[in-house]
C-alpha positions as CSV (number, residue, x, y, z in Angstrom):
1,X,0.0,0.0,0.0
2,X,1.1,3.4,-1.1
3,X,2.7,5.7,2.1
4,X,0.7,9.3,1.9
5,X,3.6,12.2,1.8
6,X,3.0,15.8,1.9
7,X,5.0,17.5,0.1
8,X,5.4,21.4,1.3
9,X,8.4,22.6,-0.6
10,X,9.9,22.1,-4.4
11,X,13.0,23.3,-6.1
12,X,13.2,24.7,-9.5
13,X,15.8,26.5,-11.3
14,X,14.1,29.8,-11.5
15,X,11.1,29.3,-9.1
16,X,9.3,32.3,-10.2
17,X,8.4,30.9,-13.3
18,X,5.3,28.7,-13.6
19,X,6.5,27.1,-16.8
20,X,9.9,25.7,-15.5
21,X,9.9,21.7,-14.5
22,X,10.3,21.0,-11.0
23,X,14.0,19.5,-10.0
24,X,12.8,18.1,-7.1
25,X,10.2,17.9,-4.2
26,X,10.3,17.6,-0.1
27,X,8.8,18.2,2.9
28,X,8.6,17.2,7.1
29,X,8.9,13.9,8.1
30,X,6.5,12.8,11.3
31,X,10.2,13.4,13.3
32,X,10.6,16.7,12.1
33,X,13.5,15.5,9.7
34,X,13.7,16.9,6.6
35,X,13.5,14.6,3.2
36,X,14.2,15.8,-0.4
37,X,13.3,13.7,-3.3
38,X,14.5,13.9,-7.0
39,X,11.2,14.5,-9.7
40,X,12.8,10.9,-11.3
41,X,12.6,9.6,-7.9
42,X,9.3,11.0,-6.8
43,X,7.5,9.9,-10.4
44,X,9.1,6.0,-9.9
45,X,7.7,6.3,-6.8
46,X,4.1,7.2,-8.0
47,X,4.4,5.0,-10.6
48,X,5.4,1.9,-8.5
49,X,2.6,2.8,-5.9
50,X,5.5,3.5,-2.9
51,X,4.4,6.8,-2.6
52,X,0.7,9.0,-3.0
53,X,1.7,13.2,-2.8
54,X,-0.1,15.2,-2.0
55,X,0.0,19.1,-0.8
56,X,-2.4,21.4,0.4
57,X,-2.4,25.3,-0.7
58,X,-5.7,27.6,-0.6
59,X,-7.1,26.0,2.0
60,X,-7.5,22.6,0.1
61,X,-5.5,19.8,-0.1
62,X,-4.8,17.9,-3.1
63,X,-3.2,14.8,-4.4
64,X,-0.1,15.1,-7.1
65,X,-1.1,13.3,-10.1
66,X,1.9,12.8,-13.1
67,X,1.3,15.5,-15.4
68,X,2.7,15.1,-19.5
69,X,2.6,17.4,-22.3
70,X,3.1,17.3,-25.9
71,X,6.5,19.1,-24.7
72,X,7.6,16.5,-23.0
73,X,8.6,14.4,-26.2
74,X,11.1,17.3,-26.6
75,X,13.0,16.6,-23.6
């Protein structure tokens, strides 16, 4: 069964910038520990049903779902 993971911070190389592709996720562990995940690492994850993000902003909170675009083929 897939471990439920908040995820409350993400780096990107200009993080202003909605367009740019995250470079990697993270957040609080129940210990108050920090983790940090690679997107490669977070998406296996997903994929292999280790992990379910999710995060919460505007007063909701949401799961992460893998997201592709035609501009993806580019990469």
């Amino acid at each position: 069964m897939a471990q439920d993971v908040r995820i409350t911070c993400i780096n990107k190389s200009d993080r202003l910038n909605p367009r740019e592709r995250i470079q990697s996720i993270g957040g609080t562990n129940s210990d108050n520990t920090k983790w940090k995940l690679s997107l490669a690492a977070a998406i296996e994850g997903i994929e292999s049903g280790r992990w379910r993000f999710w995060v919460h902003a505007g007063g909701q909170s949401v799961w992460v779902v893998i997201a592709t675009s035609s501009m993806d083929k580019n990469i």
